[in-house]
C-alpha positions in Angstrom: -7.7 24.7 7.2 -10.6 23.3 4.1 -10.0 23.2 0.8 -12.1 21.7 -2.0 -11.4 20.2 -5.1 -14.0 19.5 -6.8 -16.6 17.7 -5.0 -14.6 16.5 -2.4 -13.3 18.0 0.8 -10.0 18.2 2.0 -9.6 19.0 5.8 -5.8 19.4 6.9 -5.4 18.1 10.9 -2.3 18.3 12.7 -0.8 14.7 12.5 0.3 14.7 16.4 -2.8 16.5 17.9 -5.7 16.0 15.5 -8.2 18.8 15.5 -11.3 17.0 17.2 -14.0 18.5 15.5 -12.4 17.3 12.6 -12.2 13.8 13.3 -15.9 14.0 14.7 -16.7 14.5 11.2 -15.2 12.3 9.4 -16.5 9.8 12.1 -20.1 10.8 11.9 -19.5 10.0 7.5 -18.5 6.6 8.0 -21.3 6.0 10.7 -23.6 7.2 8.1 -22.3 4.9 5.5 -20.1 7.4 3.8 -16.4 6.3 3.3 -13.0 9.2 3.9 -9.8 9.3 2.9 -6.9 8.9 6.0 -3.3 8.9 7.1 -2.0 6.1 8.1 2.1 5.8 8.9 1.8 3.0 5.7 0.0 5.4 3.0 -3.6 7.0 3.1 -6.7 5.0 3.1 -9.8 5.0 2.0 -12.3 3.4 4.9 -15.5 2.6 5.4 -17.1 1.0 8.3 -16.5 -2.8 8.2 -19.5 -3.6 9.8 -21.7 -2.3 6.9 -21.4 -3.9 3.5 -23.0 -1.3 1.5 -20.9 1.1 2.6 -17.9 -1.4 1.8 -19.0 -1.3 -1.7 -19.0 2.5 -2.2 -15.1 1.8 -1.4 -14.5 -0.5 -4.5 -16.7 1.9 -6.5 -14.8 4.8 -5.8 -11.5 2.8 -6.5 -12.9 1.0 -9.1 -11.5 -2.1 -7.6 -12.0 -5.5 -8.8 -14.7 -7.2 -6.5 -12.7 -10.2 -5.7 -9.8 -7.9 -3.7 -10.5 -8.6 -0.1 -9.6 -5.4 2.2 -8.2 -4.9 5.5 -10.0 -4.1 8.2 -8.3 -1.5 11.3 -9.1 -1.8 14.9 -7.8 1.0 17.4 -7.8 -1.5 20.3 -7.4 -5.2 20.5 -11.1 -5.0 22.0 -12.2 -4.5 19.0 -11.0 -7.6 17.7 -14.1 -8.8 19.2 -16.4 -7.5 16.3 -13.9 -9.0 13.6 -12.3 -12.3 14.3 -13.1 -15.8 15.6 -10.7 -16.4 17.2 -6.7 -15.4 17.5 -4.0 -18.1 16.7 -1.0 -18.0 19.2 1.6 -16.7 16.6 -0.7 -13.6 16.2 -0.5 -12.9 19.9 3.1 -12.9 19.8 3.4 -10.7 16.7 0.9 -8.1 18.3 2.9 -7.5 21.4 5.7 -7.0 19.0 4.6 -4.8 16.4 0.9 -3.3 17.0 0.5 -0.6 16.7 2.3 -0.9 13.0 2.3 -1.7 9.7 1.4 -5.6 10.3 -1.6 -7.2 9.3 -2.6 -10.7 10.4 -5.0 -12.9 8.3 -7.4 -14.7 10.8 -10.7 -16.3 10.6 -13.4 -14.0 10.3 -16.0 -13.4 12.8 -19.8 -13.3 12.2 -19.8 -9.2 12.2 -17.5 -8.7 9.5 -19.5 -7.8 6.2 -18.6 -10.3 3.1 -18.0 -7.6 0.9 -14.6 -6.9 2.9 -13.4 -10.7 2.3 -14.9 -11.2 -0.7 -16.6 -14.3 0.7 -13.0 -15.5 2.5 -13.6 -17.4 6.1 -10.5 -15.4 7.0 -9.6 -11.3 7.5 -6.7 -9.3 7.2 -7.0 -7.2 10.4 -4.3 -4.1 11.5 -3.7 -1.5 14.3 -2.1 1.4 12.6 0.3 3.7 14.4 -0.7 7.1 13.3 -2.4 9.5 15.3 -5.4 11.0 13.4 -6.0 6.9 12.2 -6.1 5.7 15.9 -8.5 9.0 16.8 -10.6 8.5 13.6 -11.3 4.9 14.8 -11.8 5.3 17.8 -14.3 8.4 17.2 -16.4 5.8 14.7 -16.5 3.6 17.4 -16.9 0.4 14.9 -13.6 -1.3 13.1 -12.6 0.4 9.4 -12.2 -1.9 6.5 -9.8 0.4 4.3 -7.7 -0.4 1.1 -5.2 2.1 0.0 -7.3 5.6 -1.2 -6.0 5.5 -4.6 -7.6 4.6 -7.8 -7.4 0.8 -8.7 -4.0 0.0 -10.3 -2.2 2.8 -9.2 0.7 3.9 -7.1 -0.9 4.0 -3.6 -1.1 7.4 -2.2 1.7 8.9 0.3 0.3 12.4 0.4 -3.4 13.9 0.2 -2.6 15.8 -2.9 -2.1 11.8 -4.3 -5.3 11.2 -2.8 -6.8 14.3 -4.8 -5.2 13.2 -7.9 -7.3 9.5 -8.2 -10.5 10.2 -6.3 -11.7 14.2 -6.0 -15.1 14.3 -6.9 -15.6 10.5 -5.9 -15.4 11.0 -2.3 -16.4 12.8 -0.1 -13.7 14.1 2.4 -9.6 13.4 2.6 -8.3 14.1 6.5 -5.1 15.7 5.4 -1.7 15.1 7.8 0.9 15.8 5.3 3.1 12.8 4.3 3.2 9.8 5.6 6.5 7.7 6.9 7.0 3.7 5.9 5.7 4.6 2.2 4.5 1.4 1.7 1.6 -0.9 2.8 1.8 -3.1 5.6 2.9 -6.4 5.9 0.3 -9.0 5.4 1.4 -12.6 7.2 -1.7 -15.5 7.1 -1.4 -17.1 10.5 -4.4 -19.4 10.6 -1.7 -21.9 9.0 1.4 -23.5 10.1 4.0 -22.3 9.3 2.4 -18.6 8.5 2.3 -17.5 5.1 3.8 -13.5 4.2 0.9 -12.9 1.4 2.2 -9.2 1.2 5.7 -8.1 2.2 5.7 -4.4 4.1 7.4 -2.3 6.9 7.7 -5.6 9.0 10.3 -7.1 7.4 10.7 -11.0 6.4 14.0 -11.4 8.7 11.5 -9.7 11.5 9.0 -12.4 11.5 11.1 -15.0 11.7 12.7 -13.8 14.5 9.7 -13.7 16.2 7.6 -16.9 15.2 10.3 -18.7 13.3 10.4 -20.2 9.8 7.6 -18.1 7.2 6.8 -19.7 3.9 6.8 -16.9 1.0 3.6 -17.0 -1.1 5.0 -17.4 -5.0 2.8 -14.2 -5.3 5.5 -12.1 -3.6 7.7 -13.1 -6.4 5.4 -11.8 -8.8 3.6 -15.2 -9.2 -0.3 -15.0 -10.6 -1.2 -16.9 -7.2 -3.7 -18.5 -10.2 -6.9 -18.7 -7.2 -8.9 -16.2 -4.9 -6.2 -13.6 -3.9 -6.3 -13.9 0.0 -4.4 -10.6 0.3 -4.4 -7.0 -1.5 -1.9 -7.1 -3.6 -1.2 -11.0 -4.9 -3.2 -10.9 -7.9 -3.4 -7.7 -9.9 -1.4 -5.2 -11.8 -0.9 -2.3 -8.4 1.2 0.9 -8.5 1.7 1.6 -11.7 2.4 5.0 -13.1 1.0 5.7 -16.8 4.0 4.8 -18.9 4.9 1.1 -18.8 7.4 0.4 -16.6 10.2 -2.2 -17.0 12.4 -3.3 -14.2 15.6 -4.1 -14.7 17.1 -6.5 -11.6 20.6 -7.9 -11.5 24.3 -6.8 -10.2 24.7 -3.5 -10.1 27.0 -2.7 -13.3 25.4 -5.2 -15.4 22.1 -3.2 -14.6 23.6 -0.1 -15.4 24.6 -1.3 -18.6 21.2 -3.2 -19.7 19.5 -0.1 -18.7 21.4 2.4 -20.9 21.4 -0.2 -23.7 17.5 0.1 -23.3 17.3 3.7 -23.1 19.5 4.1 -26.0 17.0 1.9 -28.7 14.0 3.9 -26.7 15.7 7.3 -27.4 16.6 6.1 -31.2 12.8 5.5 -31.6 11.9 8.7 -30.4 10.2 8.4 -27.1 10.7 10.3 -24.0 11.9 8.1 -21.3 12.2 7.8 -17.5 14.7 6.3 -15.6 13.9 5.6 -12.0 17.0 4.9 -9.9 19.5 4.9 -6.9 21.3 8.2 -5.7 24.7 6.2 -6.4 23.6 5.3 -10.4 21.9 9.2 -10.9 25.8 10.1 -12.6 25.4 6.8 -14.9 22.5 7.7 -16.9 21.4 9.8 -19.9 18.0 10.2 -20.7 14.9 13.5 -20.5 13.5 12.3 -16.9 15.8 10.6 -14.4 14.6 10.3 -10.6 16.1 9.0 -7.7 14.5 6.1 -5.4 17.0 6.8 -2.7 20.5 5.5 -1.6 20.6 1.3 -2.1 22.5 1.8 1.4 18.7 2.8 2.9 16.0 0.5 1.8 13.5 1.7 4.2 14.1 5.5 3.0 13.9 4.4 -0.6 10.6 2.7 0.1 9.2 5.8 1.7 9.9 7.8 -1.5 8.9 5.2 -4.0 5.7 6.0 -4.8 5.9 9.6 -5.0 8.7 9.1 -7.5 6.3 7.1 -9.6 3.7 9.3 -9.4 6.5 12.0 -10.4 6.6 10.1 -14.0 3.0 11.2 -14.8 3.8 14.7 -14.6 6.9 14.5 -16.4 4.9 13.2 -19.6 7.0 9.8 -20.3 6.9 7.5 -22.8 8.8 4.2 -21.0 10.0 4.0 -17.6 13.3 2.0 -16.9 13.2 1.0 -13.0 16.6 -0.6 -11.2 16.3 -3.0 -8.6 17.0 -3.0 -5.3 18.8 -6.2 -3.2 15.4 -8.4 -1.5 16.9 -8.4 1.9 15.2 -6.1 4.8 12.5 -3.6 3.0 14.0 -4.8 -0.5 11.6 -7.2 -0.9 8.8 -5.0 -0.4 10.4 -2.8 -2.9 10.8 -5.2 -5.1 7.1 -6.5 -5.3 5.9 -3.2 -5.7 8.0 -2.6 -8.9 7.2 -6.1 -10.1 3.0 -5.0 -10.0 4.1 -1.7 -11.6 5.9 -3.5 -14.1 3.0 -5.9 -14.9 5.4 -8.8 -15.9 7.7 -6.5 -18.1 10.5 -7.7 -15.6 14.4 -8.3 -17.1 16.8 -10.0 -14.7 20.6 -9.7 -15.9 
């Protein structure tokens, strides 16, 4: 089934069985220097050929990116590996018999073939295998590795569904491959392994407690923490303000009651000054709060369900017409501290701890 909104064109495959002729076009755009919006089991992506640096650049134009935010590139194969890095560090090969296909990206040094624009002049690259069906057969079909960030507009939450990808970028792309929702809900784990011990730049759907089990100790780069990492970023998501819905968000983190309690407090002097404000939340606080807009993240007994939902439910703000949005944390263990990066970028520093 086709669709268009506005300029752009929405093609919806089946996400087990792809519809070939489908994916041959979307192939023969990027091989003509064209970028498209695709699933991925992290969130959609907007790609481009790696290989090919204008194209790369019609990526951050579309996004409106800042041009110092490297991007990750996607291989279908460890073959292709050829055409992207230099060489691969022992604790990579370890970690790609684990969890490629996934959502795990390793940083390691760049090969010749790789266009600058994807590193933003870095001797290193963020490269993936994603484990989604229409990604693997869109790759493959290109026949040349896809540099892709999330397909979203700079600064906002990344995009779960097509209709999110519609929302930032119809008219300023050409085609969205359309398989319905995706499943981890947030972007892969990045993990630097050209230095020992690795570095997690990004935390994802391979957890902290994963990696270590693996390769042993990880050092956690301060950015995680919400840290300006004050240089180059040497991942997506270190440096700038990501995923954040239109009203200001401000996350409240801290044992559970005195969260409740700061973050009824708050919504008390917001609703005393007249705005219209959000609370974002878990399934077991929904009874605690009063307030025009409250939306659930998920249980806090199911980290990786709340991350699957958390964008959407940020997105859900917009449409709801807030003023403020209160967020609760979530415990850093497992997928927590993935959550919890992604609400500190949303937040943009406005972060209480109690």
């Amino acid at each position: 089934m086709e669709r268009k909104v506005a300029g752009t064109r929405v093609l919806q495959v089946d996400s087990a069985e792809p519809d070939p002729a489908a994916i041959s076009e979307a192939a023969a755009l990027l091989r003509a220097g064209d970028v498209v919006a695709f699933p991925t089991e992290t969130v959609y992506g907007l790609g481009a050929s790696a290989l090919d640096g204008q194209a790369v650049r019609r990526i951050y134009a579309a996004k409106g990116r800042p041009s110092d935010n490297p991007l990750i590139v996607h291989v279908a194969d460890r073959a292709q590996l050829a055409d992207v890095v230099a060489s691969v560090p022992p604790a990579a090969e370890r970690l790609m018999d684990l969890y490629w296909p996934g959502p795990l990206t390793l940083v390691m040094p760049k090969g010749p073939k790789v266009a600058p624009e994807v590193t933003c002049g870095l001797d290193t690259v963020g490269v993936r295998m994603p484990d989604h069906p229409v990604a693997q057969a869109l790759i493959r079909a290109a026949g040349v590795p896809i540099a892709a960030p999330s397909a979203n507009r700079s600064g906002r939450p990344s995009p779960t569904t097509a209709e999110h990808v519609v929302e930032d970028l119809a008219d300023r792309i050409p085609l969205v491959l359309d398989a319905g929702e995706t499943g981890v809900g947030v972007e892969s784990t990045v993990l630097d392994v050209t230095v020992d011990p690795p570095v997690l730049l990004r935390p994802g759907g391979v957890t902290l407690e994963e990696l270590e089990a693996a390769i042993g100790h990880v050092e956690v780069a301060p950015a995680v923490l919400g840290a300006d990492p004050g240089e180059r970023p040497r991942s997506p998501g270190m440096k700038y303000k990501h995923y954040a819905p239109r009203a200001p968000l401000i996350l409240v983190d801290g044992p559970v009651i005195q969260m409740q309690n700061k973050i009824r407090d708050l919504a008390m002097e917001y609703l005393e000054e007249g705005k219209r404000v959000g609370i974002l939340c878990s399934a077991e606080s929904r009874g605690v709060y009063v307030a025009p807009v409250i939306l659930e993240y998920g249980s806090r007994a199911d980290l990786s369900g709340v991350a699957s939902d958390l964008f959407a439910a940020l997105r859900a703000f917009d449409r709801h017409g807030v003023d403020v949005i209160l967020a609760e944390g979530v415990p850093e263990t497992g997928m927590g501290l993935a959550i919890m990066n992604r609400l500190r970028r949303a937040a943009g520093g406005r972060v209480i701890r109690v």
